[in-house]
N, C-alpha and C positions, 0 to 999 in steps of 0.2 A: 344368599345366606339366610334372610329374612323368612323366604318362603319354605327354605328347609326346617327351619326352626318352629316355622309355622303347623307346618306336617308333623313335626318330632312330638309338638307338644299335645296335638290330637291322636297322635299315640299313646304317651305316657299318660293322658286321661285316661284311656280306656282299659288301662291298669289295675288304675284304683279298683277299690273293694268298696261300696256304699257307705260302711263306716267312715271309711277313710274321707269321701266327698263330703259325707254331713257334716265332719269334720274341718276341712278346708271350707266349705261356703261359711262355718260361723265369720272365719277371718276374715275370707274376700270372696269375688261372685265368682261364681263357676262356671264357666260356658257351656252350654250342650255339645257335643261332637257332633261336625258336620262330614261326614266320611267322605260326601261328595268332593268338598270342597277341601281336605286335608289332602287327599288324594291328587287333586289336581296342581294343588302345590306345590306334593314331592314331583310329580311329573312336567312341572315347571321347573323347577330348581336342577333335575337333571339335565334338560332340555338346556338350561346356561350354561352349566358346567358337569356335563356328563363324566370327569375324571375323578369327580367327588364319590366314592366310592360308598361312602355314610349313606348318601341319597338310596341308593339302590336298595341297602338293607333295609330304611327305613320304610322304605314306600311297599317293601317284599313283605313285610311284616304288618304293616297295613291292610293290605290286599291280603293279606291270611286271615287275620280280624272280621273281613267284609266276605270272607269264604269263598275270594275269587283265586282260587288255588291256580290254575291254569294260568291268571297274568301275574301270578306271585314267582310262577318259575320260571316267565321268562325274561322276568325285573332281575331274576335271580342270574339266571346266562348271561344277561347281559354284565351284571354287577361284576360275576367271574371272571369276566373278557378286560376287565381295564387293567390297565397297569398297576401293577402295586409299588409304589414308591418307598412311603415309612412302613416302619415295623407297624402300627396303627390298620394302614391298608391291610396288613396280612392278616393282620387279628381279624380285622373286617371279614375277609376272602373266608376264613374258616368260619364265620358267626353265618355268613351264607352258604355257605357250603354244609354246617348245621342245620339252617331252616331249610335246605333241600332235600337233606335227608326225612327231617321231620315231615315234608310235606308227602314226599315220595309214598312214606307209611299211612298217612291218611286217605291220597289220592294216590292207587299204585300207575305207574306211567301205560 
């Protein structure tokens, strides 16, 4: 969970708006985003537990950011293929199933 968290949150940096970071460093330090290394992560954390379905978007959305469209859709197939247990997973399944489309219209297949 650590390392998913870990990847989540070098997502949600790269988010932010510059205002927004000058912002947040007045209060606390700000890390720089290591995409290699947020990256390898999420790709750790599925590797534990591949049924985490969170993992998959997060690292698919990752790999959009790093404009590696190609292993974003098939973070994506894979993320599709697991079980969906909670209502949570479903929501999941369609947030991917969204950034598939979106990619699709960037990079047509």
């Amino acid at each position: 969970m650590v390392l998913f968290m870990e990847g989540r949150f070098a997502l949600a940096l790269s988010s932010l708006t510059e205002e927004e970071k000058a912002a947040i460093r007045k209060e606390l330090p700000l890390p720089d985003i290591n995409w290699a290394e947020a990256e390898a992560k999420l790709r750790e954390s599925i590797a534990i537990n591949g049924a985490l379905i969170d993992g998959y978007v997060t690292l698919a959305y990752l790999l959009v950011k790093m404009k590696k469209y190609a292993e974003a859709k098939e973070v994506i197939v894979k993320g599709l293929s697991q079980q969906l247990v909670t209502k949570s997973d479903q929501e999941v399944a369609q947030e991917l199933k969204s950034l598939q489309t979106r990619i699709n219209n960037i990079v047509p297949q």
